[in-house]
N, C-alpha and C positions, 0 to 999 in steps of 0.2 A: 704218532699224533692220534689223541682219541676222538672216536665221533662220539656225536650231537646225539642224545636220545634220541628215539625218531618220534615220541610226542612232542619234544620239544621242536624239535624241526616245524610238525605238524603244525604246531602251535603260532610258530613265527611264520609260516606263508597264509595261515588265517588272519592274523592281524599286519600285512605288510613288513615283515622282518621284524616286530617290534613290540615287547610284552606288552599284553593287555592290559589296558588301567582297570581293576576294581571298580566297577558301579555298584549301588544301592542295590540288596539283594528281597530286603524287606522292608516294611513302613516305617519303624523304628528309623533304619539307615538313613529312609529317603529323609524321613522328618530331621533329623542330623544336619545332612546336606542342606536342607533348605534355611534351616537358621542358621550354617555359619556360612551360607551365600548373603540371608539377610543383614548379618551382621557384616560383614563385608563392606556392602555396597552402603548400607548409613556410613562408615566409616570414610567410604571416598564422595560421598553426597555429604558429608558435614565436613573435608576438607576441603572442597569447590568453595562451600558456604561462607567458609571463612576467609577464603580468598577474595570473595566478591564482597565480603563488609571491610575488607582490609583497603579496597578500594575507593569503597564510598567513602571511608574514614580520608584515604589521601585527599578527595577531591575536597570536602571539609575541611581540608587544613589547608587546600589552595584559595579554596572564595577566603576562606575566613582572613588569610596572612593577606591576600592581594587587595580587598578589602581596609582591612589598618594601612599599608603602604599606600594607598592610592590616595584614599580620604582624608589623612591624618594631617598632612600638608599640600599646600599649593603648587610647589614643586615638584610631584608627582605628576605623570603623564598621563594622560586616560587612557592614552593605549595598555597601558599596565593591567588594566580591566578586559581591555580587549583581550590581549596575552593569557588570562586566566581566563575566560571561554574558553581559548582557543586549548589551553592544557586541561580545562574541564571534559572539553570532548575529546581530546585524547584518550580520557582515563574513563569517559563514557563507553568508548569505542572496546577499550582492553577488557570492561570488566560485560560489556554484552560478549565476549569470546569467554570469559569465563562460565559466564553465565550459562552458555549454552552445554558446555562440558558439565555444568550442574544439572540442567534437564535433564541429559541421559541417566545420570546414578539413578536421580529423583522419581525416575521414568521409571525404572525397574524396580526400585522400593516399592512405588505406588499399587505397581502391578501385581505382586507378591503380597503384599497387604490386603489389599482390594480385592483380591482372588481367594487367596488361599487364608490368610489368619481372618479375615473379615466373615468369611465361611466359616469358620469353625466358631466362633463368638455368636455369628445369629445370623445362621443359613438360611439362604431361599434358594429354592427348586429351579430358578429362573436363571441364576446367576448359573450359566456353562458359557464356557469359548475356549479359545485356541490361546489362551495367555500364556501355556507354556512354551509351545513352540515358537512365539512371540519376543518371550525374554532367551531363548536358543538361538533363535535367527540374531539377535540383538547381539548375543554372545559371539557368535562367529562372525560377524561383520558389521564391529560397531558405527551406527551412525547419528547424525543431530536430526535429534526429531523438530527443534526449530530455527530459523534460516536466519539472520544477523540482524536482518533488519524486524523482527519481531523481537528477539531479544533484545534490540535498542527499545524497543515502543518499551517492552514492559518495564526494563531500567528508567526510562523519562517518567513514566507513571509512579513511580514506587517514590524517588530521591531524584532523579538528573533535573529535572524539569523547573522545579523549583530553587534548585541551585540557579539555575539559569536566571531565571526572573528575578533573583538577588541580584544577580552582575549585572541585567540588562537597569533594572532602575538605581541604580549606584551609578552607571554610567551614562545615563539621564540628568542625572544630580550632578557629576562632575562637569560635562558641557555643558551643561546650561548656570549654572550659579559660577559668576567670575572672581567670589573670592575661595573658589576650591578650584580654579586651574589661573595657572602663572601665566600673562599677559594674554588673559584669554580677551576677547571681545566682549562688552557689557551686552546683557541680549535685552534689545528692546521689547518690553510686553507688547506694544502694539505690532509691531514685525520681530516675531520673534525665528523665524525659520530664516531669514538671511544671518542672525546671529548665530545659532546654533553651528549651521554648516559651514560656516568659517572656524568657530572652534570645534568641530567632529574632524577635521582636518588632518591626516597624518605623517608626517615629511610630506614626499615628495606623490604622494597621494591625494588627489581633491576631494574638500569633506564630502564631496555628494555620492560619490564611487565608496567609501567608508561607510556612511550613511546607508546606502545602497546593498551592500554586503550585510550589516548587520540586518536590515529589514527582509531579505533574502535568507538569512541563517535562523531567526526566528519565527520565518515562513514558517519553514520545515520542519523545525523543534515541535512548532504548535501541532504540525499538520500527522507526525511523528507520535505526536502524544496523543491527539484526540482520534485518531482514525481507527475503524470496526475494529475491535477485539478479534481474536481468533478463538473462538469455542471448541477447538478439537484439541485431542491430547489430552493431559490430565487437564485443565481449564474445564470442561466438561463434567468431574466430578470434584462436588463440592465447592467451598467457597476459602479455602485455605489456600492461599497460592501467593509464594516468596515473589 
């Protein structure tokens, strides 16, 4: 049995029994590395992206179908409108998860741009930091630079929010106009909140706990959409922001 060179030996207890990767020896290399890192990560920052429009496209085809189905006859349920909130925020919920796995690409593109091609197009002396060891540390222990419920906010700002406010005044118009819901109550103009909450009614549910829930969930939507912005992160440079 023959031995092991003994560089080669040498070699393998320097690096933990295990050939050395190749690093960048020159500027050239490094400059190398660095584009087909950046090309990379656009690559997996424009497949998030399309994840996340492939979403808003579903939620857009739920108002819009539940929508014709609710309205279109008297024998449709209002709950039917309800049910499409209720699969809107599902699909609000999935795409802030995607959404957030698009920050991160988005995050190191930025940073890679912002740092280093942004500096060579029209440098300032001011521009130093730590960005590389920044998008390294990010490398070796990927994490979400924003937490679920800010990427819910920014999803309600952009498309959810106003989805919502379709379904909630569709389903104003449904209970209260009795020839768009089937033996609904006529709602009198002068008392019109005993009419309503008898047809807001759902089985075995009383319209006031119905009632109660939706004024409760648009609480939150509102309070979801309108509340401080978060200015850190890339939010902080410039005014481009998916």
């Amino acid at each position: 049995m023959t031995n092991a060179p003994q560089g080669s030996r040498a070699g393998d207890e320097e690096t933990g029994g295990h050939s050395a990767i190749p690093l960048p020896r020159s500027p050239g290399e490094a400059i190398t590395v660095l584009a087909h890192f950046h090309r990379a990560e656009i690559g997996r920052m424009t497949g998030w992206r399309d994840r996340i429009d492939r979403t808003t496209n579903w939620a857009i085809t739920v108002v819009a179908g539940m929508l014709s189905v609710s309205l279109s006859t008297p024998s449709a349920h209002h709950g039917v409108l309800l049910f499409a909130m209720v699969l809107v925020m599902l699909l609000l919920s999935i795409e802030a998860r995607r959404y957030r796995f698009f920050d991160v690409y988005r995050t190191r593109v930025r940073r890679l741009e912002r740092n280093y091609y942004a500096q060579f197009f029209a440098p300032r002396p001011e521009e130093t930091g730590d960005w590389t060891r920044l998008i390294g540390e990010d490398l070796r222990e990927p994490r979400f630079f924003i937490s679920k419920r800010t990427a819910i906010s920014r999803r309600l700002r952009r498309n959810y929010f106003w989805m919502f406010l379709v379904l909630l005044a569709a389903w104003i118009l449904k209970i209260s106009s009795s020839w768009l819901l089937l033996d609904a109550a006529p709602v009198d103009p002068e008392r019109p909140v005993p009419g309503l909450i008898e047809n807001v009614a759902l089985g075995p549910v009383p319209g006031w706990a119905v009632l109660l829930a939706v004024l409760v969930f648009y609480g939150w939507l509102t309070y979801a959409r309108f509340r401080p912005r978060e200015t850190g992160g890339e939010l902080a440079h410039g005014d481009v922001h998916v």
